[in-house]
C-alpha positions in Angstrom: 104.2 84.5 104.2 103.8 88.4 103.8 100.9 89.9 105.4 97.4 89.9 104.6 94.7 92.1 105.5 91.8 90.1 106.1 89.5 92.6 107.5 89.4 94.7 104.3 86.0 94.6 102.7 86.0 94.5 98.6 83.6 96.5 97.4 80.7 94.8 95.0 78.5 96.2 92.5 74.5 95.7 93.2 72.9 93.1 91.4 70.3 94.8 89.1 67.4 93.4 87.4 68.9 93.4 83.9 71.4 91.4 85.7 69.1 88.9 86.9 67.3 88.6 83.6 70.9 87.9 82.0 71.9 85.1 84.1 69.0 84.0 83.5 69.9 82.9 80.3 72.4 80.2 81.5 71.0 76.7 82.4 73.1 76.2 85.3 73.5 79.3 87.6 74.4 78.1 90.5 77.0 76.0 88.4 78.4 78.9 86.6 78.9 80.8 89.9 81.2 77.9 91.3 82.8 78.1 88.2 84.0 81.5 88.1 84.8 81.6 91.9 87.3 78.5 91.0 89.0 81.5 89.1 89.8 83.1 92.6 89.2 87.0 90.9 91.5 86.3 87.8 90.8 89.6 85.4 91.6 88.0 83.0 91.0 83.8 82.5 91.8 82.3 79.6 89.5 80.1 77.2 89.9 76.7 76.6 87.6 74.4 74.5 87.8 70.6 74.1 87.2 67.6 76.2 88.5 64.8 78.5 87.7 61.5 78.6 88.0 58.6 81.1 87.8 54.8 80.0 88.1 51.9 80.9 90.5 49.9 79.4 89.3 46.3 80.4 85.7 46.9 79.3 86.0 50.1 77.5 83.2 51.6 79.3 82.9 56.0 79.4 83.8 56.2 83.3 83.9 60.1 83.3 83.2 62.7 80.7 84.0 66.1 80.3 83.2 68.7 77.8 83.9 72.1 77.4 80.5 72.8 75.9 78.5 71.4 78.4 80.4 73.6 80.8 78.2 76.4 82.8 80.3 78.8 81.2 80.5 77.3 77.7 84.3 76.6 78.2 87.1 75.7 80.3 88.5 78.3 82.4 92.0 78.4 83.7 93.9 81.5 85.9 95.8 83.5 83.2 99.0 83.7 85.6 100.2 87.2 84.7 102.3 88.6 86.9 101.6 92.2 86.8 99.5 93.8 88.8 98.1 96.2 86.3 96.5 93.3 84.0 95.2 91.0 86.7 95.6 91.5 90.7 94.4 88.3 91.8 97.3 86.2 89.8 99.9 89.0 90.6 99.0 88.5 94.3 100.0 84.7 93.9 103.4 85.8 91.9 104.4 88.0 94.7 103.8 85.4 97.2 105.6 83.0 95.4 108.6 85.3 94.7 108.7 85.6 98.8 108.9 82.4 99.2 111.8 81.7 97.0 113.6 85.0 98.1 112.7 83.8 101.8 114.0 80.3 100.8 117.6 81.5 99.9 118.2 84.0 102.9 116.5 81.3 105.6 116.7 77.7 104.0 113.1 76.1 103.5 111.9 74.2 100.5 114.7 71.7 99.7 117.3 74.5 100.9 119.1 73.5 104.1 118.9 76.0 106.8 122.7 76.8 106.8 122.4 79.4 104.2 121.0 81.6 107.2 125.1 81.8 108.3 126.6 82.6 105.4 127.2 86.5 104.4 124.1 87.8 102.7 124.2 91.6 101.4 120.9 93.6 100.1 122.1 95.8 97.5 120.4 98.0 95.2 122.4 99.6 91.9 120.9 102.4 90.3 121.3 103.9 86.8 123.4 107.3 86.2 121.9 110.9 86.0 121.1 111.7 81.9 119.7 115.2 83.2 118.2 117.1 86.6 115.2 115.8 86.9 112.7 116.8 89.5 112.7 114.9 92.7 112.1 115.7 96.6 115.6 116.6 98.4 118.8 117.6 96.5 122.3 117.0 98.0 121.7 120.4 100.0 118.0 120.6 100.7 114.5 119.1 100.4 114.0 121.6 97.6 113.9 120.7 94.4 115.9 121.9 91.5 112.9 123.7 90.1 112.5 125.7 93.2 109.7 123.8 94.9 109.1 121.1 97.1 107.4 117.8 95.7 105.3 115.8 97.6 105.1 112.2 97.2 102.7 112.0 94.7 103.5 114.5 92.5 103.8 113.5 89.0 106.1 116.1 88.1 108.8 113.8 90.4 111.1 111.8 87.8 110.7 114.3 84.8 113.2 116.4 83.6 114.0 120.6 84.6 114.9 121.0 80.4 113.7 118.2 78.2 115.0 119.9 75.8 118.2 119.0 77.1 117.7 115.7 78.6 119.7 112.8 76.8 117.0 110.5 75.7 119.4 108.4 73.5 121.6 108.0 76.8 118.6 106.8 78.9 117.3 104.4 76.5 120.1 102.7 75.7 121.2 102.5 79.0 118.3 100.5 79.9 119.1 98.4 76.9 122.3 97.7 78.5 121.6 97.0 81.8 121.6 93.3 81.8 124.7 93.0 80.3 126.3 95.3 82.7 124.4 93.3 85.3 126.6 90.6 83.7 129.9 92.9 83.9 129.1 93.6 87.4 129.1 89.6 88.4 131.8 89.3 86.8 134.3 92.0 88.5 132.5 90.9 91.6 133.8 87.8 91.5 137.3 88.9 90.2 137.5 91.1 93.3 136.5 88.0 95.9 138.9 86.4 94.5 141.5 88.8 94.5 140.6 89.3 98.5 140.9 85.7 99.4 144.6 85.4 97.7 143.8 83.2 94.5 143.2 83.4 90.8 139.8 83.9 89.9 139.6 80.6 87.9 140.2 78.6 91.4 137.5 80.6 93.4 134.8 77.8 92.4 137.2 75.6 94.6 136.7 77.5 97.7 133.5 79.1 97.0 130.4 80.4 94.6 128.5 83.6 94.8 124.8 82.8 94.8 122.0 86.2 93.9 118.3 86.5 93.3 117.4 89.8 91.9 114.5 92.0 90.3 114.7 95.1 87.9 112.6 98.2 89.1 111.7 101.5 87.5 112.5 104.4 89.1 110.1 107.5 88.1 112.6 109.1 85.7 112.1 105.5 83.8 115.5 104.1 84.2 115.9 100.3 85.6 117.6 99.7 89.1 118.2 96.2 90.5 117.5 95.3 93.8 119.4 92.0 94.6 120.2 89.8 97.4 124.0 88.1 97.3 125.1 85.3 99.1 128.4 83.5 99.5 128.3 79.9 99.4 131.2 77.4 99.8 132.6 75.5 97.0 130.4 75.4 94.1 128.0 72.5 93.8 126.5 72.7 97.9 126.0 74.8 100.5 128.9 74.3 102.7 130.2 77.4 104.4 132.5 79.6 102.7 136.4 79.8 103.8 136.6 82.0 107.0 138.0 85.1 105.4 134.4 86.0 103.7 132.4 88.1 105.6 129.3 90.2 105.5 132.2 93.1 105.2 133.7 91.5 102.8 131.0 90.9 100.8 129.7 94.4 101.1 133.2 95.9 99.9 133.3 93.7 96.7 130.1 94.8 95.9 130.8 98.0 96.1 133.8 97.6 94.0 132.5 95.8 91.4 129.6 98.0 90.6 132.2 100.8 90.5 134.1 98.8 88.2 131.9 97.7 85.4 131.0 99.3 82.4 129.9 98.0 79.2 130.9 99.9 75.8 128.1 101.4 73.6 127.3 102.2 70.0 128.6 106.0 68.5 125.6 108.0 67.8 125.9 111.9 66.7 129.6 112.0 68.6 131.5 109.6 70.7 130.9 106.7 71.6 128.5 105.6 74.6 129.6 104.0 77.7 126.9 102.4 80.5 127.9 102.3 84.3 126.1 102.4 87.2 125.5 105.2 89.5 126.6 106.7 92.3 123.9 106.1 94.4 124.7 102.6 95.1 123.4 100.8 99.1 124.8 97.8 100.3 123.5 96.7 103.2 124.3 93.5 105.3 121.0 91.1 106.1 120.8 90.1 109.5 118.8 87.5 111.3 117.9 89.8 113.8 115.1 92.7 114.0 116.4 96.1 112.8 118.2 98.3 115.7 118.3 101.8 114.3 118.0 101.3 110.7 121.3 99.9 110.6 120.6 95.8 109.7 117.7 94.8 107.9 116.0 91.4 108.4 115.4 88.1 106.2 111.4 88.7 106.2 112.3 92.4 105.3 114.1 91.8 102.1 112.0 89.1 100.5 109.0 91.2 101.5 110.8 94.0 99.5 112.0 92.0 96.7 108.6 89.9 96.4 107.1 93.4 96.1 108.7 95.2 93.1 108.3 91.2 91.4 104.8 92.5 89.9 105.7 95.9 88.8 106.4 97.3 85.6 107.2 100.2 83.7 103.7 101.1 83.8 103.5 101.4 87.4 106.1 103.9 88.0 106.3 106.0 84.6 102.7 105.7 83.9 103.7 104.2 80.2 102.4 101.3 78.4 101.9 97.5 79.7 101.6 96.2 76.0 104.0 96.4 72.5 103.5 98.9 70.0 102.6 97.5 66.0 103.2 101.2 65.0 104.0 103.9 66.4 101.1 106.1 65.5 99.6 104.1 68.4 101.3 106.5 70.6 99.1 108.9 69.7 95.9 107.0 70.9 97.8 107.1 74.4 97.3 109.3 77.3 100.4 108.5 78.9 103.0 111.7 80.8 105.3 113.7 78.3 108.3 111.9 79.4 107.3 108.2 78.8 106.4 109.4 75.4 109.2 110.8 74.4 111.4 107.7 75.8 109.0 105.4 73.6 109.5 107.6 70.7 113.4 107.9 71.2 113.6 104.0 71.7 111.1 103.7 68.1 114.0 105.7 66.3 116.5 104.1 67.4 115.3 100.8 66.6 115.0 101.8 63.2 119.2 101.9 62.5 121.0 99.1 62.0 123.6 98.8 63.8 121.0 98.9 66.7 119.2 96.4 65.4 120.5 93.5 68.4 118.9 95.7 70.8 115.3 94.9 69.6 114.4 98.5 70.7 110.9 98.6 68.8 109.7 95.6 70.1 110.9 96.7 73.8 109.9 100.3 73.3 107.1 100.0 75.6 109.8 99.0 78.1 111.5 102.4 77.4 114.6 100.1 75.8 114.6 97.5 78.4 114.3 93.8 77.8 116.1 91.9 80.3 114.2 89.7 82.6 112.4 91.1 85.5 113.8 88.6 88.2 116.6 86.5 87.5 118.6 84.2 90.1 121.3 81.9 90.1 120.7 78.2 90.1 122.4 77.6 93.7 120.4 80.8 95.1 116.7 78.6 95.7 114.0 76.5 94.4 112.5 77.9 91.4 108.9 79.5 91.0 108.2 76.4 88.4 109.1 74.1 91.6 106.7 75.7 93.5 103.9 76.1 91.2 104.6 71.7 90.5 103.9 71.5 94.7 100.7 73.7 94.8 99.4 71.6 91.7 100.5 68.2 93.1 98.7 69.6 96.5 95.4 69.7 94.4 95.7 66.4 92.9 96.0 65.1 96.8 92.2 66.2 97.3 90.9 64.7 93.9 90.3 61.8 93.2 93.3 60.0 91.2 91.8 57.7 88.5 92.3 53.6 89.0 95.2 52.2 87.4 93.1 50.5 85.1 91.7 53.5 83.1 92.9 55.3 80.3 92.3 59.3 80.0 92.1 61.5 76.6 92.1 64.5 77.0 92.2 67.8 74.1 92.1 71.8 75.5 93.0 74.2 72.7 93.1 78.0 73.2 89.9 79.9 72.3 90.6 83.3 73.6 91.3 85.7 76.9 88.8 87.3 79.0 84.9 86.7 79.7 81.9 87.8 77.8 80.1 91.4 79.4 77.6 89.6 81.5 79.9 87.0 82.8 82.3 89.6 83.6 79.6 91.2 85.4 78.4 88.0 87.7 82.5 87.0 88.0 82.8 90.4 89.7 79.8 89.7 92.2 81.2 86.5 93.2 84.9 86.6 92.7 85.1 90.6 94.2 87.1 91.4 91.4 89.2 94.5 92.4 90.5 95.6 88.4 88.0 98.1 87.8 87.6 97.9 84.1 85.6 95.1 82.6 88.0 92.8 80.4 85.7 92.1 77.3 86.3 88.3 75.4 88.8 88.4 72.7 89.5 85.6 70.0 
């Protein structure tokens, strides 16, 4: 489980006496308070009106009757489950911990994966995106100067912008976030050419002998281009998780990796020249994950990387570019925005594009926000762990446990249909007194 710091105090508005004298309004206040501390500080809980209905089917008596009216709140409420830490905390805190557990499941064994998987070679590797332009950043190859002349500290927001925009390529950096997924896909692919070709056989018998198995996330670096962070595993043959042959190695691995990434490259559209072609950069780490604590910096642990991964699982472009978390109708909208120069201009770059057609698979106005991208934000393979879905199904099935299961004999009817997103002012207001809310803007009841 990663760490928790219990001992922090939230900090809670005062209750003031127009606060009392709205509350005062409900008809059952202490009622409404259990209610929205059921939420667990959701920012965000989603609306649900209709009923549910227990009879009995011998005698047709009303057992149990519920109605979303009669409700303290006026409504159902349910957690709105989104996984990004700048819409609502509370359910990105239970998205990161689930992400850790799956991550932590595939390096370590643990729910319904057998503990072997500790033995086989595992490799952390991150692959990062090429340079479109200098940008400004905190060391260079020579010095802890920047290009610019200056030296950054961390949370300058200069870092990740270019020296020229001027002469930045916007187009490349766009579409090479379009891209990336598919030369995600390239890279798999050479990857498992190359094992293969180091264990002697065609690539179309490697299945026989063994599988590769990943779990990975997409981050944004500050200059807005997507990097993936991914742990690799080699399995036996495919269909378990029986060692692999002898020859595989944490060495192994690592090299193939490394060859791979240097291998793929995905062809791109022709716009105002040649043609475009994606690859990954030369910044690429590949590390080997050991069981054992780190000894130098040199191995990195199992807790480690699914505390890392689990991490960057809630982020998005927002967090590290300072862009949008939402999709643009138009793109006058842009306007409305404070957002940094660069962001902008990515959006604006990925709006144009969109607009030709032989662009048009890309989707690039709807994932403009995105600055291009539109792959998923963690992907795994099938053999790699349980699934978040499987975990969410044993939390829920741990609820039912401690409620009451109705007797065989009765029949249940039950209607919710979606009435809207986020809480009225005032029940915003108490939800934050009793929930200690930590998003500090109030999210205002939309239809």
């Amino acid at each position: 489980m990663p760490p928790h710091n219990r001992t922090t105090t939230i900090p809670r508005p005062k209750l003031t006496s127009s606060d009392l004298a709205a509350f005062a309004t409900y008809r059952d206040l202490p009622g409404l308070v259990r209610q929205l501390s059921s939420l667990g500080g959701c920012a965000q809980p989603i609306r649900l009106e209709g009923h549910r209905t227990e009879i009995n089917t011998t005698t047709g008596e009303i057992l149990r009757e519920l109605k979303s009216t009669k409700m303290p709140a006026g409504h159902l409420l349910v957690r709105c489950g989104n996984r990004r830490t700048t819409r609502c905390p509370s359910c990105a805190e239970l998205y990161r911990q689930d992400t850790f557990h799956l991550m932590a499941a595939g390096l370590r064994g643990g729910k319904t994966i057998p503990k072997q998987v500790a033995t086989h070679p595992r490799v952390f590797a991150t692959l990062t995106a090429p340079s479109f332009g200098p940008v400004h950043g905190r060391r260079s190859a020579t010095s802890t100067r920047c290009g610019c002349g200056r030296t950054h500290t961390r949370d300058d927001p200069a870092l990740g912008t270019p020296l020229n925009a001027d002469r930045y390529d916007y187009t490349g950096a766009v579409l090479w976030n379009a891209h990336a997924p598919t030369l995600w896909a390239r890279f798999m692919l050479h990857l498992r050419r190359t094992i293969a070709a180091a264990a002697g056989i065609p690539q179309r018998s490697l299945p026989d002998i063994a599988q590769i198995s990943y779990a990975k996330v997409a981050e944004y670096q500050r200059r807005g281009l997507i990097h993936f962070h991914a742990v690799i595993r080699l399995d036996g043959p495919a269909g378990g998780y029986t060692p692999p042959p002898a020859c595989a190695t944490p060495e192994l691995l690592a090299d193939a990796v490394r060859t791979a990434a240097a291998s793929a490259h995905v062809d791109g559209p022709e716009i105002d020249g040649p043609a475009h072609s994606f690859v990954f950069g030369k910044e690429l780490d590949v590390k080997a994950i050991r069981s054992a604590a780190f000894h130098d910096g040199t191995t990195i642990t199992e807790g480690k990387v699914a505390g890392y991964v689990a991490k960057y699982a809630t982020k998005g472009a927002e967090s590290a570019t300072g862009t949008l978390d939402r999709r643009l109708k138009l793109i006058a909208e842009l306007g409305q925005e404070t957002i940094p120069d660069h962001a902008a201009r990515m959006i604006r770059t990925a709006w144009a594009l969109g607009a030709r057609r032989d662009l048009e698979h890309l989707k690039l106005r709807a994932w403009a926000h995105m600055l291009g991208f539109r792959g998923h934000f963690s992907t795994k393979t099938r053999a790699y762990s349980t699934t978040l879905g499987a975990l969410r199904d044993a939390r829920a099935a741990w609820h039912r446990r401690h409620i009451p299961a109705p007797e065989p004999t009765t029949l249940v009817i039950a209607h919710w249909a979606y009435d809207g997103v986020g809480l009225p002012p005032d029940l915003e207001r108490l939800a934050t007194l009793v929930g200690g809310r930590t998003r500090p803007e109030a999210v205002t009841a939309r239809a």
